[in-house]
N, C-alpha and C positions, 0 to 999 in steps of 0.2 A: 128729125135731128141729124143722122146719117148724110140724108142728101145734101142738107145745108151747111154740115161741116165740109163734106165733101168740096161743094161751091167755095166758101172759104176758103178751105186749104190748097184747091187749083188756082185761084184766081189771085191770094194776096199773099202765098207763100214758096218763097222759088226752091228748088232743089237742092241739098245739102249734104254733101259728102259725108262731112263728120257727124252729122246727127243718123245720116241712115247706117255708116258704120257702128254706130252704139248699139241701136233697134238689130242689127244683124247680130252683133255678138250677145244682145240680151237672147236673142233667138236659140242662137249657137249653145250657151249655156243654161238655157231648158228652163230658162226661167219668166216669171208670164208676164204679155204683151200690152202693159199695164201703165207705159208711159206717159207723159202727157202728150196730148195731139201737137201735129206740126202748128195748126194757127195761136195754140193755148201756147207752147212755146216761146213763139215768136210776142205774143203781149205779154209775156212774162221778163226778155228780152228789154220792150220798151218803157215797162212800166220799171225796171230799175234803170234806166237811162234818165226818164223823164222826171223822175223823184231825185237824182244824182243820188242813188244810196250808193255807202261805199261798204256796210257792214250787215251781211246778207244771213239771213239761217235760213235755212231749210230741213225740214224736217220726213225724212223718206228722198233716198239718194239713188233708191234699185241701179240701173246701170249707170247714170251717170248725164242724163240728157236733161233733163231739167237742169242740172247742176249747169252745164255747159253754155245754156239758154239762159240760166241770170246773172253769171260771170262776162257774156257776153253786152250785159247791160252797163255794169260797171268798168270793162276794159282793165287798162292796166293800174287804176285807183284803188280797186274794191278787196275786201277778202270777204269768202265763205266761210261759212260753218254748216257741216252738214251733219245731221243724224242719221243714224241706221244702223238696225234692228242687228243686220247680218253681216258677219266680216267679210266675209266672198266677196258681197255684194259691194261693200263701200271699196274693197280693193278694186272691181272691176272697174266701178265709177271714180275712182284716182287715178287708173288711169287713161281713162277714155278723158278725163280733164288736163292732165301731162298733154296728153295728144294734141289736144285742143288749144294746148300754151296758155293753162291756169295753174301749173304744178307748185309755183309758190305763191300761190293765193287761192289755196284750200285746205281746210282741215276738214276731219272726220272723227269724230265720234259714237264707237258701235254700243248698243246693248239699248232697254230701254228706252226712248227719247224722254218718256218722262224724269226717271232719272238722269238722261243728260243734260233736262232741262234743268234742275235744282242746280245741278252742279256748276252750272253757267251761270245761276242767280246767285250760288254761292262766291263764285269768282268775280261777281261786279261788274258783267261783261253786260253790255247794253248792244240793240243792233234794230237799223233804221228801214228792213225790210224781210218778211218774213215770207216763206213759201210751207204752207202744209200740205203735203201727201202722202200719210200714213194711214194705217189703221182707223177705221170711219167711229169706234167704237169710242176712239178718245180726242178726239175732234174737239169739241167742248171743254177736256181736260186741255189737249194745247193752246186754245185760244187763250185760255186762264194764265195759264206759264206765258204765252208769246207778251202776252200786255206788262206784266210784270218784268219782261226785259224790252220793252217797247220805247224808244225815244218816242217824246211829243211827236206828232206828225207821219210816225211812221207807216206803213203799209203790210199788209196782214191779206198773204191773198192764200183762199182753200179752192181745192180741185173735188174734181168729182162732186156735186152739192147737188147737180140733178139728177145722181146715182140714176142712170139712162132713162131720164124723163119721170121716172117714178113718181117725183116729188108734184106734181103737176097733176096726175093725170094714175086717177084713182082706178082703174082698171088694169096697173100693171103695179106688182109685188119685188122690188128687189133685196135683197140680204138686208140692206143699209139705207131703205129706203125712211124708215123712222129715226134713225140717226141723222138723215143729211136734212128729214124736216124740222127737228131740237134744236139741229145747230143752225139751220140759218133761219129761224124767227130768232134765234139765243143774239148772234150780230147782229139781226133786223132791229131787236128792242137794246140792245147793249147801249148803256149812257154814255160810254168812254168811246162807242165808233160808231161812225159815218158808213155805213155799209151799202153793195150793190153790188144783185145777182147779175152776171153776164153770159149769154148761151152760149158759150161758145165751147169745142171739147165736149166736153160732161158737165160743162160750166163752171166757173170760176168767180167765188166771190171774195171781193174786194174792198178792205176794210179801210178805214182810216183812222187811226189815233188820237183821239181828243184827251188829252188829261189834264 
């Protein structure tokens, strides 16, 4: 997996100022090296271009590159919404997206995600493209919440699903490695999505909304 990201990210992703100054200041404030890769990125990037979503969540914000990478899809149409857990944190990633020239097409909502999910479904806010990367433990709970604010057709993508090969490849144990098996047969069989694992990163699976 290692070398073949590697391949990827030499071969189809060029160099980026503002995403490695993110990566440096997550560094700088001691917090872990947890982002999503450059190629995961970058089709996170295309996959809200090519769906034209203008109404983004996301779910786990840490410094702000992922945030920066689906804003990037949308340009100047789109607004975010982002969850996270830690104030620090969503501050760091507002403004590593200021930087980036998304400062009035982001919000943030700390504490939580599941309860900032409720309170989204409480407010009647619907949104046509979702990013999960939190906690592996409630994976399964956000997918339940994302569908329930899910426009028809929208896209549902999770990180990390091959918790570093784990999931495959029975001879290696990770923390989350039975969590990231639940949830993706749970998409695999889901009646409401279209789903499909992609290697790429830690892999990335990609959902689609049937309702």
């Amino acid at each position: 997996m290692e070398q073949i990201n590697s391949y990827i990210n030499k071969v189809f992703v060029e160099q980026d100022e503002v995403l490695e100054g993110v990566l440096a200041a997550i560094n700088a404030q001691g917090m872990r090296p947890i982002s999503v890769s450059p190629a995961s990125g970058k089709l996170l990037t295309m996959l809200v271009a090519m769906t034209e979503a203008e109404r983004v969540l996301e779910i786990g914000a840490l410094g702000g590159y992922s945030g920066i990478c689906l804003a990037r899809g949308f340009g100047e149409k789109g607004h975010l919404t982002s969850l996270e857990l830690e104030q620090d944190y969503a501050e760091l990633a507002s403004a590593h997206l200021a930087k980036a020239g998304f400062s009035g097409q982001v919000d943030y909502l700390t504490g939580p995600a599941l309860e900032s999910l409720a309170q989204l479904k409480n407010d009647g806010r619907t949104f046509d493209f979702f990013f999960i990367d939190a906690d592996k433990e409630n994976y399964e709970n956000y997918l339940a919440a994302c569908l329930e604010l899910a426009e028809n057709g929208a896209l549902i993508v999770a990180d990390n699903v091959l918790a570093g090969g784990s999931v495959a490849d029975a001879g290696i144990q990770r923390q989350h490695t039975e969590a990231m098996k639940k949830f993706n047969e749970t998409a695999a069989r889901h009646p409401q999505l279209e789903s499909i694992l992609l290697p790429v990163g830690d892999g990335l699976l990609v959902s689609r909304v049937k309702k």
